[in-house]
Residue, then its C-alpha position, 0 to 999 in steps of 0.5 A: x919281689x923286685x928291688x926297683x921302684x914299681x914306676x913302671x908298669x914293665x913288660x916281662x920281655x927282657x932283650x939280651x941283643x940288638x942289631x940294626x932295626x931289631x931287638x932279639x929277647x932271652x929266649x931267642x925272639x925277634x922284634x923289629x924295633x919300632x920304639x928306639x928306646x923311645x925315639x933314642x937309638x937313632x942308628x939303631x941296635x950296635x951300630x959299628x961306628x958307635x961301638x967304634x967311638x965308644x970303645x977308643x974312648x974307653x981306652x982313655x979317659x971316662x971321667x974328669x968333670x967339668x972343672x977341666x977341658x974336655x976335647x970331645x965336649x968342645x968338638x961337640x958343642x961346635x959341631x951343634x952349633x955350626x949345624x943350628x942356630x946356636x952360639x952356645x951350648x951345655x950338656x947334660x944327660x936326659x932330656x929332662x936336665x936340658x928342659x931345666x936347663x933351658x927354663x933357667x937360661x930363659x929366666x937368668x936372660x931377663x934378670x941379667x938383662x935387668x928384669x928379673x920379674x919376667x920369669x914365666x913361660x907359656x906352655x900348652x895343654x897336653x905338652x910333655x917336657x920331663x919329670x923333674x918337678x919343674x918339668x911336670x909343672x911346664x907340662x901342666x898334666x894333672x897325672x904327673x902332679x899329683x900327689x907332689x905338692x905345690x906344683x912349681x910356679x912359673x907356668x902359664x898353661x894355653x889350650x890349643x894353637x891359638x895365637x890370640x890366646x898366647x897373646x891374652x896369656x903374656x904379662x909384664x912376667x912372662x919371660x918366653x914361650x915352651x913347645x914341642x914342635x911336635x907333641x910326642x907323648x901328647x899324642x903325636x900332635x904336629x904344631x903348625x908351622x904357621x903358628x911357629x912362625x907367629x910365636x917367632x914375631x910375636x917373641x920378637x915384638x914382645x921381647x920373649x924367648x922361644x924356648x923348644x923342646x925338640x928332646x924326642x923331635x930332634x936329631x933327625x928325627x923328621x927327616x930335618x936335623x931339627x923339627x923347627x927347620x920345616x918352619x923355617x923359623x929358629x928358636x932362641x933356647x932349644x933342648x935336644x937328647x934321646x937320638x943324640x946319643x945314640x942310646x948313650x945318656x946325652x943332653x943338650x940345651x942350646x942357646x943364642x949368643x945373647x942367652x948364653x952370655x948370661x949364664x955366668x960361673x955358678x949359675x948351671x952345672x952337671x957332674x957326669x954332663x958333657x962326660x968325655x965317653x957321652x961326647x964321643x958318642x955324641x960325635x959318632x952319632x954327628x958323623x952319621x946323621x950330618x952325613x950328605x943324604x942321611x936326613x933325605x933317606x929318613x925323609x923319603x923313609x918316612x914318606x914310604x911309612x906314611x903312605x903305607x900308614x894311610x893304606x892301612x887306615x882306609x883298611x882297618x878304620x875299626x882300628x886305625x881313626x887317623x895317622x899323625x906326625x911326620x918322617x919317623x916319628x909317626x902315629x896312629x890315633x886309634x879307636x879302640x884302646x891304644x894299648x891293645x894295639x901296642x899289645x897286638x904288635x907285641x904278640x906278632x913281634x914288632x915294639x911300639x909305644x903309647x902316648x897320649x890321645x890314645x896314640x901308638x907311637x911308632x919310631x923306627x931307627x933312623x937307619x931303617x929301610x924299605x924291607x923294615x918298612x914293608x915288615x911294619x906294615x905287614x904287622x900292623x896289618x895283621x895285629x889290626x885283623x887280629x884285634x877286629x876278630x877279637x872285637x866280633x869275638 
C-alpha cells in the first residue's frame, strides 16, 4: 500500500527521463509528451538553458526569504512587468497561491480604497481556479466542494458568456470579475474576445476589477506571451504559473500599479515564493520564450495541429465531435468517453490529459516542431481507429 494520499487516480507509468518533446519510462519506453506536466514544461524535458540556470544557482544560494532582497526576484518581476501590463508583482509557487493571491489583491484594493463591502467576484460556471478552499469556491463545481463544509463566501457563479447576465449579477458588493481566458480544465472553452473586451468596459464604468486566471493559458501558451493580448484588452490582476517555471514550482500574480499599492507589509507573503533557485528558472524560462520568433514558431505550431486536428475530426467523427482552443493548448471534445481516448494514446505511446466536457486535452512543449506534430496526429489517427474496432467489437 502506498504512504500517499490516494487523491489521484494514478497511471503505473513511472518516467525516469525526458528530452525535448518526449518522456522515456522504466522499462525503456517512449511517449512523445503531449500533456507538459499539465501545460508546465513549456521548453520541454532538460532543456540546456534551464539546467544551465538552474545549476549556477545551485551553486549560490537556494533559500533566504523574503525578509532579504532577492537579485533574481527582482530581474524577474521587472522583466513581467515591462513584458505585460503590470506595475507590480509577487511570487509565490502554484497557480492556485497566486489565485489567492489576486482574490486578496482584488479585495484589500476596494477596502484601501474606502469600501470595504465590495469584496465579491463573479465567476463562471465551469471555471476551474485551484484547489485551495477559496479557489474551489471561485470555481463553484459541486465535485471540488463537497464534502468540505461551508463553502468560502465571496462568489457569485454566472452561467454562459452572457454580458447581461454579469450585468444582473453586479451589487454594491461586487469587487471585480475572475475568468480564464481560456477554460482549461473546463473542457478547453475559449471565452470570446468580444466578451473580453465587454467585461473590460463594463469594469471600467462600474469601478470593478478584471481579475484573470491565465495559470494554464499563460506563458506562451497561444502563440501570445498571454491570452488576453489576442483580445487586445489588459486585465487589472492577473495569475500566471505552470509554463513559467518551466517545471520549476513558480507563481505569479500580477497587479496594476493602483492594486498593488494597496497591498501593504503583512497583508500577503510566501516563505519558499520568489525562492532564488524558482527565479533563476523563472528567468531562463523568459530568456526563451521572450526570444524574437519564439511565441510566432508556437503560433504557426499551433495553426499546423489545428489544421491537422480538423483533418482527423472529418475522418474520425465517431470519435472526434469537435476541436477547441487555440495555439498549443488545444481540444478535442469527443463522443465516446474521453478517458478511452486518452487511454488509447496511452497505449500507442503519446500523453494526454482529460478535462471536462469530456475533453482530451493536448498540450505539447512549446518548443515542438512539425516532425512532433505529424507524430501526433499519426496517433490520434490510430488510437481513433483502434477505439472505432473496439466500438463495432
Amino acid at each position: 500500500m502506498s504512504a500517499l494520499l490516494p487523491t489521484y487516480a494514478r497511471s503505473e507509468l513511472s518516467f525516469v527521463r525526458g528530452e525535448g518533446a518526449f518522456l522515456f519510462d522504466d522499462s525503456g519506453g517512449r511517449y512523445l509528451d503531449y500533456s507538459s506536466g499539465i501545460a508546465v514544461t513549456a521548453l520541454g524535458h532538460a532543456h540546456p538553458h534551464l539546467i544551465e540556470a538552474l545549476d549556477a544557482q545551485a551553486h549560490k544560494v537556494w533559500h533566504v526569504s523574503n525578509l532579504y532582497s532577492i537579485e533574481e526576484q527582482e530581474r524577474l518581476g521587472q522583466r513581467l512587468c515591462d513584458a505585460t501590463f503590470a506595475d507590480r508583482v509577487f511570487f509565490a509557487n502554484s497557480g492556485a497561491e497566486a489565485v489567492e493571491a489576486a482574490i486578496k489583491c482584488a479585495r484589500r484594493y476596494h477596502f484601501a480604497n474606502g469600501a470595504p463591502e465590495r469584496y465579491r467576484l463573479i465567476t463562471f460556471e465551469g471555471a476551474f481556479h485551484g484547489r485551495t478552499l477559496a479557489a474551489i469556491a471561485a470555481g463553484g463545481q459541486a465535485k471540488q466542494l463537497e464534502g468540505f463544509g461551508p463553502p468560502v463566501d465571496g462568489f457569485d457563479k454566472v452561467t454562459g458568456f452572457d454580458i447581461d447576465a454579469v450585468k444582473e449579477a453586479v451589487t454594491e458588493q461586487t469587487a471585480g470579475v475572475l475568468l480564464e481566458p481560456i477554460m482549461g480544465e473546463g473542457g478547453m472553452r475559449e471565452v470570446p474576445y468580444r466578451f473580453l473586451q465587454d467585461l473590460r468596459a463594463l469594469c471600467d464604468e462600474e469601478g470593478l476589477l478584471l481579475v484573470l486566471d491565465e495559470v494554464q493559458s499563460g506563458v506562451g501558451r497561444t502563440g501570445r506571451f498571454y491570452a488576453h493580448e489576442w483580445a487586445e484588452i489588459t486585465p487589472d490582476i492577473m495569475s500566471s504559473a505552470k509554463g513559467l517555471g518551466g517545471g520549476f514550482p513558480v507563481g505569479a500574480c500580477l497587479t496594476t500599479e493602483a492594486v498593488g499599492q494597496a497591498m501593504v507589509p503583512g497583508t500577503h507573503g510566501s516563505t519558499f515564493g520568489g525562492n532564488p533557485m524558482a527565479m533563476a528558472v523563472g528567468n531562463a524560462v523568459l530568456d526563451v520564450v521572450l526570444e524574437p520568433g519564439f511565441l510566432e514558431h508556437v503560433a504557426q505550431m499551433g495553426l499546423k495541429l489545428k489544421q491537422q486536428l480538423a483533418g482527423l475530426a472529418d475522418g474520425h467523427s465517431e470519435i472526434i465531435a469537435e476541436i477547441r482552443g487555440q495555439g498549443l493548448m488545444m481540444g478535442l471534445r469527443c463522443k465516446p468517453e474521453n478517458v478511452k481516448l486518452v487511454a488509447a494514446l496511452r497505449d500507442r505511446g503519446m500523453l494526454t490529459v482529460p478535462a471536462g466536457d469530456n475533453v482530451v486535452r493536448l498540450l505539447p512543449p512549446l518548443i515542438v516542431g512539425e516532425d512532433e506534430i505529424d507524430l501526433a496526429t499519426q496517433t490520434i489517427d490510430a488510437a481513433c481507429a483502434d477505439l472505432k474496432s473496439d466500438m463495432k467489437s
